[in-house]
N, C-alpha and C positions, 0 to 999 in steps of 0.2 A: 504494500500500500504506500504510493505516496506521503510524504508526511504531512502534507497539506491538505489530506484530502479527508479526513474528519474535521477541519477547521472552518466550521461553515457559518456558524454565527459574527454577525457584524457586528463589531464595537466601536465606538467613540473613547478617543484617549485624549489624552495631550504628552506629545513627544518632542525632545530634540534630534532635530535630523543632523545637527554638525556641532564643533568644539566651540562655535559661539553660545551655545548652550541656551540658547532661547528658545523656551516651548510653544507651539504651535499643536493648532487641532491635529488631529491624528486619528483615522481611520484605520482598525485593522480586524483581525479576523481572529477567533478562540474557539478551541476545540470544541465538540458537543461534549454535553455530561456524560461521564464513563462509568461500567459500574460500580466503581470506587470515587468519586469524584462526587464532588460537593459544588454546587456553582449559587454565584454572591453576587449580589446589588451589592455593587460599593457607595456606601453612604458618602465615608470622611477618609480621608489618607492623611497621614502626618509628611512633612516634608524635614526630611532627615541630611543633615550635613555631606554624608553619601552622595545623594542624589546631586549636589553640587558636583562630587569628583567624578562622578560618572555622566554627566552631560557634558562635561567639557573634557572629557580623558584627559583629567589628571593622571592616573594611571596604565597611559597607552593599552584598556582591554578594551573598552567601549564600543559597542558592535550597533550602528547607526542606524534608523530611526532608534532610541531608546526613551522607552515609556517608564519613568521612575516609577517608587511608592512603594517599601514594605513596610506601613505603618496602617494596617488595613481595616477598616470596619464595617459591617454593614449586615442585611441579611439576606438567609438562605433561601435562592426561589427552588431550587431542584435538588434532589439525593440521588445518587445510582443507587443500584441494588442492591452492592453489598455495603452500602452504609446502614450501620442501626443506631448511631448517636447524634445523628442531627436530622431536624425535620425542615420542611418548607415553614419559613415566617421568623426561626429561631437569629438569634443576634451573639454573630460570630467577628472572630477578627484573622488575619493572619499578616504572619514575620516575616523573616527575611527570606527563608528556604519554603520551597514548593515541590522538591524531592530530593529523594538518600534511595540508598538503594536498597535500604532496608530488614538485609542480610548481613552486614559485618559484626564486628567486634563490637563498634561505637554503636550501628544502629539497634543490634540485639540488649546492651546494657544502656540504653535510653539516654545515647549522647550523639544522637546522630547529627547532630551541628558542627559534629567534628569528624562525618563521615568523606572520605575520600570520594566518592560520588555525588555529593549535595549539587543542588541546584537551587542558585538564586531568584527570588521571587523577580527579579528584572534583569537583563542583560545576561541569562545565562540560556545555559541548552539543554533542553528538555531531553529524556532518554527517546524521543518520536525523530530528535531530531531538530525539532521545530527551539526558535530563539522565546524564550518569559519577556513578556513584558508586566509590567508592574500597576501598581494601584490609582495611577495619575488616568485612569479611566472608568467605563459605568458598570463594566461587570467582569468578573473573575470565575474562571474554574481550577477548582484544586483538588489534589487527593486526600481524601477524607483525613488522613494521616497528619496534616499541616496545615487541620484548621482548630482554635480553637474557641469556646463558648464564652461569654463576655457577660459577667453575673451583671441581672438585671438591675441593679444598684448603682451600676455606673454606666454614666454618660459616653453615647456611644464616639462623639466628638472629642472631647480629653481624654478617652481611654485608648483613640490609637495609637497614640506616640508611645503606650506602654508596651506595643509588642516589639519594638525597636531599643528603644533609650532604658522604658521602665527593664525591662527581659536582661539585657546589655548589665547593668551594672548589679539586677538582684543575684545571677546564679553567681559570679563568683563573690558573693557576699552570704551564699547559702553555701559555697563550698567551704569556705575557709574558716568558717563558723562567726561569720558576722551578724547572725542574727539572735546570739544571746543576750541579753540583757546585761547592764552593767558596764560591759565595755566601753572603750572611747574608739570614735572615728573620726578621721578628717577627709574629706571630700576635696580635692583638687579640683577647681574651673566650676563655677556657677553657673551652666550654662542647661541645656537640653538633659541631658545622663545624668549631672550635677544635682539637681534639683529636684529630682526623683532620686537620688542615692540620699540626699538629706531627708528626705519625707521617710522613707525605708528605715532610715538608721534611728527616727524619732519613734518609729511605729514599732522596732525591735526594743526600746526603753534600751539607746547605747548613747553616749554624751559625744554629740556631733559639734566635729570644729568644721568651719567650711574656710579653706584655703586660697586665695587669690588674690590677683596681681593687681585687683582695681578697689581700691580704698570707697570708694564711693556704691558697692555693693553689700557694705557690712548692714546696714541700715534693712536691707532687704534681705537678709540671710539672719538677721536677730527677728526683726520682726514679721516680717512676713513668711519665712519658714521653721521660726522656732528655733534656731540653729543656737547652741548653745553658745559658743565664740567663734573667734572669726580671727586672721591671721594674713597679715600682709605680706604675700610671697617673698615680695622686693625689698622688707624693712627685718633687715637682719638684725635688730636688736629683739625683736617680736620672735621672731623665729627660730633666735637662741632660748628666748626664755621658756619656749614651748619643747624644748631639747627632751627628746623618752618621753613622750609624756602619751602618744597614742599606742592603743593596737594595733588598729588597723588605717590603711589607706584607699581610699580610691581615687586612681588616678583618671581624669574626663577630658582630661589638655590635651587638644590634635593636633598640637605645633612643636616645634623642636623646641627640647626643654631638656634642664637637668635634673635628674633622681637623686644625686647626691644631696642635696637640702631636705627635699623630704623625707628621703630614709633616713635622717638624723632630728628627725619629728618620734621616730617609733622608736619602743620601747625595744629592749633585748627579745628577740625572736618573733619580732612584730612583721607585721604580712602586708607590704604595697601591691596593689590590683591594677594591671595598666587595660583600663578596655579601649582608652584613645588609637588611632592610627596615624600618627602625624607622616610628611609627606619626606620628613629628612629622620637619619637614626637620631636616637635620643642620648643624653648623656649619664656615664654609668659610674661614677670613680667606683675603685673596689673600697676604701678605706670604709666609707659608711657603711658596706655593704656585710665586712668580715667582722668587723669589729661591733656591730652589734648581735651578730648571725640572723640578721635579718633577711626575709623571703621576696623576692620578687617575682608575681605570677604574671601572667597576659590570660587574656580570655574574650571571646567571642559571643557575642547572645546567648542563648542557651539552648535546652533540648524543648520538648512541645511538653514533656514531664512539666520542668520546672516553669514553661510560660504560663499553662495554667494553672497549676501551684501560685505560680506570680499574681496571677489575674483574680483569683478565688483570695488571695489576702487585700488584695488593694478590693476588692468588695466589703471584706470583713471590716478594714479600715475605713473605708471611702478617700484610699488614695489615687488621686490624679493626677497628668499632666496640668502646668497651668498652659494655657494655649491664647493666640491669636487666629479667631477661623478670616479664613480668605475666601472669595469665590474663584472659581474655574478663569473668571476675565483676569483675576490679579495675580496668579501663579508667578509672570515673571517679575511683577514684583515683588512680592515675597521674596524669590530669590536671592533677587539682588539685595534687598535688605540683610537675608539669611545668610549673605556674603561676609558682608560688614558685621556680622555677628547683633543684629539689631532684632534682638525680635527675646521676648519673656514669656515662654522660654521655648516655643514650639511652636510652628505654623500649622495647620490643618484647614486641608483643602476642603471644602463644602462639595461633593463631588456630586451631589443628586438637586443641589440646589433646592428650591422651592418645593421638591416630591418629596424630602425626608419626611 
């Protein structure tokens, strides 16, 4: 079979077709529903930092028209046959991946975010063949596998950017045992991941410092997120006094920067989480590194285990992104604001417009 030749339903997206990165309507075509396949009315997409570097291949993959968005929300009009946990009308979201192959090592022990087969909900290639595009359009199909269910308690608007940023910074904060109570944490870059790793860290009862380079953000990181202190990257008198003083870190900065400052924030055998990707290597001295035997982990989103794990506590809580919604006509600006790093703390698209 052709790989194109199940792809008969017509979509409206918005894509860019070239490294000017300006999106533009976009018409394309999505498989029918499969018997494992879930397919969605996309309500709202969150508009993720990603989606920058892959409209304008920053990282020479970029495979052109590309249709961003794995910040995905909406609901379910159709189930194949062999789905039995989702129905038509239920209100689902989906992340960054839209297949694994679902046999390895990772995908059998519920980490298949770290499966050598994975495919990206945008710019990646489907095992048909066929290229993903992503949530910057009206409807999706997915395998049942990589969708999940978005408790009725929260807002289907603020809660996309949770399968992205929220997902991104909870599981390695669930792996390293950041969600005991008592601990201290400090949260590097107050931005999109930042912001939902402070809400996280209040919601586990752990004494959250939030770390960054703009003095002018403390006011909002005490009072508007609770954040217990707050520490200016740049003002090394602040930064020595804070010397051991955490367990843990979350690092959220996607620009070249140094570790060695903040590993001299943690305590003996304290644990930094880099989920950032900045676009040059980062700086490492060992001195900080040996002399406190402090850990330094990386980590990617996480599995579908722990995203609705994630999803079913930010219910329990009523944690959200805080969000700026845009319409469909204001995407590229958004962008370009999301350039300049201008936006508290997340964009999301209004993708169904006036029908939600």
């Amino acid at each position: 079979m052709a790989i194109t030749e199940n792809h008969t339903q017509t979509v409206a997206g918005w894509a860019a077709m070239n490294e000017s990165g300006k999106v533009e309507p976009f018409v394309f075509k999505r498989r029918e529903n499969g018997v494992d396949d879930v397919t969605i009315k996309v309500l709202y997409c969150g508009m993720c930092h990603t989606d920058l570097h892959f409209m304008k291949n920053h990282w020479d993959i970029t495979m052109y028209p590309v249709v961003p968005g794995h910040e995905i929300t909406g609901v379910v009009t159709s189930v194949g046959a062999n789905v039995s946990g989702f129905k038509a009308g239920d209100r689902v979201g989906v992340g960054c991946i839209v297949e694994a192959c679902l046999d390895c090592d990772h995908c059998r022990h519920s980490d298949e975010n770290y499966c050598d087969k994975l495919v990206l909900t945008y710019n990646g290639i489907l095992s048909d063949g066929s290229v993903t595009y992503g949530g910057y359009s009206e409807m999706l199909v997915v395998h049942k596998k990589f969708v999940a269910r978005i408790p009725d308690t929260l807002p289907l608007d603020a809660a996309a950017p949770l399968l992205c940023a929220g997902i991104t910074v909870y599981s390695p904060m669930r792996r390293h045992g950041m969600v005991k109570a008592g601990g201290s944490l400090g949260v590097v870059g107050l931005g999109g991941l930042g912001h939902i790793a402070v809400k996280f860290g209040k919601a586990f009862g752990l004494r959250v410092t939030v770390v960054s380079t703009s003095p002018d953000k403390e006011k909002e990181a005490r009072e508007g997120l609770k954040a217990d202190d707050f520490i200016v990257s740049t003002d090394k008198k602040q930064m020595q006094a804070k010397s051991r003083s955490l367990d843990y870190i979350i690092d959220t900065v996607p620009v070249k920067h140094s570790l060695g400052p903040l590993l001299e924030l943690l305590k003996v055998d304290g644990v930094l989480a880099l989920v950032a990707a900045p676009d040059q290597p980062i700086e490492l001295p060992s001195f900080p590194l040996i002399f406190g035997r402090r850990t330094i982990s990386g980590s990617i989103t996480g599995s579908m285990k722990e995203t609705q794990e994630m999803l079913d506590l930010c219910g329990e809580h009523n944690i959200t992104c805080d969000i700026e919604l845009v319409s469909t006509n204001g995407i590229n600006g958004a962008l370009a604001r999301l350039a300049r790093n201008d936006v508290r703390y997340r964009f999301v698209i209004d993708i169904a417009g006036d029908s939600n």
